[in-house]
Structure formats: C-alpha cells, structure tokens
Steps between C-alpha positions, in 0.01 A plus 500: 500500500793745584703426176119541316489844715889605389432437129152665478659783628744539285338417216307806614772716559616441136168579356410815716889584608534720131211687564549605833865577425612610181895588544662355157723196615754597272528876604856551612549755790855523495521780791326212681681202496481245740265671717314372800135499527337860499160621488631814288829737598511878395759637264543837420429629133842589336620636149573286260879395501752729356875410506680733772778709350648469816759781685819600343760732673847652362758339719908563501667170304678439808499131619615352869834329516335189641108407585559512856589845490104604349222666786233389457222744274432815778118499416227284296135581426191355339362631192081500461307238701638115514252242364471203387581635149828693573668602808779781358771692730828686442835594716746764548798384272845376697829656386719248345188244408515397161142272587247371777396167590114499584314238758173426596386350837186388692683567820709780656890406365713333731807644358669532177525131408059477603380715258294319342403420133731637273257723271793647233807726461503853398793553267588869447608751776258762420174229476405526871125379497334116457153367376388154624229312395601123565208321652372774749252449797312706702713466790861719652784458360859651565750612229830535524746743226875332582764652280705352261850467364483328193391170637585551872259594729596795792415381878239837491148503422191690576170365496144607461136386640244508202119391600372374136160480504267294250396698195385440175541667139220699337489328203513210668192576736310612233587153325341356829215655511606642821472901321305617205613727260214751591684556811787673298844580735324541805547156629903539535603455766214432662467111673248238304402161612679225339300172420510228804701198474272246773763242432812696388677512158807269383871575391299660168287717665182298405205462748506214614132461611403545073761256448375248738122527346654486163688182579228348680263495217738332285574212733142479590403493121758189475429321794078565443491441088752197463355247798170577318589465144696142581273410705198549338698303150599228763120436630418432124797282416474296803125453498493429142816247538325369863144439348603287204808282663673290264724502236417922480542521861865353504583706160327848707748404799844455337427830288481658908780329589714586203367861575616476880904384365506817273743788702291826595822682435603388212117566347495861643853596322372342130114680562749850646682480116161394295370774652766734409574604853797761548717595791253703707191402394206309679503147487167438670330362167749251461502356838102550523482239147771283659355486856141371303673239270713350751319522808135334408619121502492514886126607500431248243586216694377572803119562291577142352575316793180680623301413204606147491290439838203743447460277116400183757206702732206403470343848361717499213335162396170612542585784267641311230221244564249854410720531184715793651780542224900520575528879533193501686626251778872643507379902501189430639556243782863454534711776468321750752517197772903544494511865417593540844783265580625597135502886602683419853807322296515846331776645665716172442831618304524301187718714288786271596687827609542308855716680681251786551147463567373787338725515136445902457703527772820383335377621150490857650843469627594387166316787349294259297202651640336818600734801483553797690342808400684733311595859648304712322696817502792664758293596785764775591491791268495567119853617526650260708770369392496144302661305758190515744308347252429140566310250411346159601 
C-alpha cells in the first residue's frame, strides 16, 4: 500500500509538478552555481558589464635592488560597489615595483605565505588597479596587492575587506522576467527578487527541483509504458500458446526462451545505431523498443503455465460444451482469470542486463538514455565573457 502511495504520488507530481512550477530545467544561472535551497535571495539591479579601463599612474623607471627591499603599496581603495559581477579596486604605486601580485581570500590573511587564491599579476609599474570576476559569491572576501620583482614576491602587502553583495545584470533581469522594459533605467540599482531554488541548483546553475520533475517523468514513462506493453504482448502469447498445448505450445516456448538468451545490451547498442543515435542525444526510444521485445517472454510463461490449469476447470468445458469459440474462451474466460498474477511478475527484470535491476540505470550512466538538458543561454550577462559560458 505504501509503495502504491509513493508511486501515485509521483506520478502526480510529474503530471501537475510543470504547471505549478515552470522554471526551464535547462536555464543556466551561472551567478548561481551550486546553491543551497532558497525560497528567493535579492540582488541588486546593476549596468550591464563594461570592461574597466582600470588606473594608470606615471611612475619613475626606478626598480629595487632586491624584492625584499619593496614596502608594501601605502594605500588601496575600492572602485564602485562589489558584486557578484565585478568587485574593482586600485593602489598607490611602490617606488621601484616593476608589478603586483594580487590574492583573494575568504578569511583574514595569516601572513604573506596565507593569502589566499592567487587571482593574477599586474605587469607594468604604472598599472596600479585589478578587476576580478572569477566565480564570485555574495559573501567577504579579503585582497591582498604584494609587490613584485620580476617573479619574486616582496614580504609586504596590504589588504582590503570588500562585502560583495548578490546582484544581477539588467539585461539579464529583463531576460528573466524579473524587469520589464516599461520600467526604463529606474530599476538600477534598485534590489529585485530572484526566482527560488526549493531544492537548490547544481555545478551548472540549473534548478534542480525542474530537473528532478523533468527526470521523473521520463523514468516514470519507462518504467509505466514498457511493463504494460510486454506485458500485455506476453498475456496473448502465453494464453494463446497455454490454451492450445501441443506441438504449437512447445514451438511458442522455445521462441521465449530463445528470446530470454538474446543480451539486452548488445540489442540496445544495434537499435542506438538503427536509430541513428549521436553522442548526446536521447536514447529512450531505443531502450523503450528493446525493453518490449526482450522483456515479454517472462509474462508469457507465467500466463501459460496459468492457462494450462484454468484449460482443465470445469467452466471452461461447459463453455466449449455451449459452442464458445477459441478467442472467446482464451479472451473471454481465461486471460482476465490470470491478469493478476501476470501483472504482479511485471516488475521481474528480463532484459538480461542482470547486474542492475532497473537497466536505465546503467544506460543513463552510459548516456544511452535520457540526456541532460541543454543550457539554454549564459545566465550571466550579454557581455560576459565566453569562458562563463557552459553547457550541459
């Protein structure tokens, strides 16, 4: 009763679950990536991204005699607000720098050898400012500006706090949905509601509640339409073969035995290339045909075996005796007295895929079967660059 309970509701989350919530399963949010569940963060409404010039100063050619010898930069200072789109900051030059090392970290620095991730080097004495843009959350970080001669790094650095808070293009909000384009350049920056994730988003940025209901209705479609199909082609082959016994009964049963010795696998790679299937493409066809012709002989002779005894009662003599005609006795009197035990042997495996029970499973894996989603567009901004741009 509780596994009855567990499928009837999902069955009914598939069917009602993309009506209730619509968010595209292959929409990449890229500035959300591997979030936790949510019911819906703010982010504030930003420009669309420009490339920073940046901060250049005239500087005296000088250089140090040796890294040790360089102070660290006497000031350093943001530039705009940080976000999640670009946190920017400049610092006073040092005499005798011909470069700076830049770090990010999530903590306070321990000292110059914890500084964190190493975000780039600034190569020119007069190019005193940084943009960074790798993978930013909505969270504190702490930069650090360490000079540099040539490739060695001075002992002094200075560091700065930067609060970067969540925000979200223009173009990219009204791409969402989440602004209209009556509402002109009001909106920036301004904070709008960002769409919930009840269940989070993957390593893509992809919800992974629309994924789930997406997925879901292709196993369910599997698991529901292939038992039937074989079954249903079984209950006729194995009350047909049953009822008349014999010569055609033994000819019926080795075809279903010769069906049983054929390999699952090696039928769903020759139906993947007769159906022309590519790397990346859905393979659910394929496995759906191969699941029906190799998995009805199991059905088949447990209707037979079935049949063969219900042939012998007494009301099945008394029919014939009445003149009651083969199809009339098999689809009449026979067949719907074993379409019970013949629908309980259902879930039986018999695609001869044994070591799983359930062959999507390692199909999937194999990406012989249902595919992710493709990412629909870069979920960052128009004019982000092209290495931000992923798909599945």
């Amino acid at each position: 009763m509780l596994s009855l309970l567990v499928v009837g509701c999902m069955i009914a989350g598939t069917l009602v679950g993309p009506l209730l919530w619509r968010v595209n399963p292959a929409h990449q949010v890229l500035d959300q990536i591997s979030q936790g569940p949510n019911l819906g963060m703010s982010a504030l409404l930003v420009d669309d991204f420009v490339p920073w010039a940046g901060r250049t100063v005239t500087v005296s050619p000088t250089r140090a005699a040796t890294a040790a010898a360089l102070p660290a930069p006497a000031t350093i200072a943001a530039h705009g607000q940080p976000s999640t789109e670009a946190v920017r900051f400049s610092w006073a030059p040092v005499a005798g720098a011909p470069g700076y090392a830049v770090y990010r970290h999530e903590l306070p620095p321990g000292g110059s050898f914890d500084l964190g991730l190493p975000l780039g080097e600034v190569q020119g004495a007069g190019t005193v400012s940084f943009e960074d843009r790798l993978g930013l959350e909505a969270r504190r970080y702490f930069y650090s500006v360490v000079p540099l001669l040539d490739t060695e790094e001075g002992p002094a650095y200075i560091t700065l706090e930067q609060e970067v808070r969540q925000a979200i293009a223009i173009s990219e909000a009204r791409y969402r949905g989440l602004v209209t384009e009556q509402d002109g350049d009001a909106p920036i920056g301004q904070e709008v509601r960002l769409v919930a994730h009840p269940l989070g988003t993957d390593y893509l940025g992809r919800d992974i509640l629309a994924r789930i209901i997406q997925g879901a209705r292709t196993s369910l479609f599997i698991g529901i339409t292939a038992p039937f199909l074989y079954v249903l082609f079984g209950l006729c082959y194995g009350g047909v073969s049953g009822y008349f016994g014999g010569r055609i009964d033994n000819a019926m049963m080795r075809f279903a035995d010769f069906v049983i010795a054929l390999p699952f696998l090696l039928f769903m790679i020759l139906f993947k290339v007769a159906f022309g299937i590519g790397p990346g493409e859905s393979g659910v066809m394929p496995m759906l045909i191969a699941l029906i012709l190799l998995g009805w002989p199991a059905s088949a002779r447990l209707v037979r075996g079935q049949v063969l005894q219900i042939r012998e009662e007494a009301y099945i003599q008394a029919a014939r005796l009445m003149g009651a005609g083969t199809g009339y006795l098999i689809f009449r009197h026979m067949l719907p007295n074993v379409m019970g035990r013949a629908a309980g042997g259902a879930h039986l495996p018999r695609c001869r895929a044994r070591s799983s029970p359930k062959p999507s499973c390692h199909l999937s894996a194999w990406a012989w079967c249902r595919q992710p989603p493709r990412g629909d567009r870069c979920a960052t901004t128009v004019s982000a660059p092209c290495s931000r741009t992923r798909t599945s």
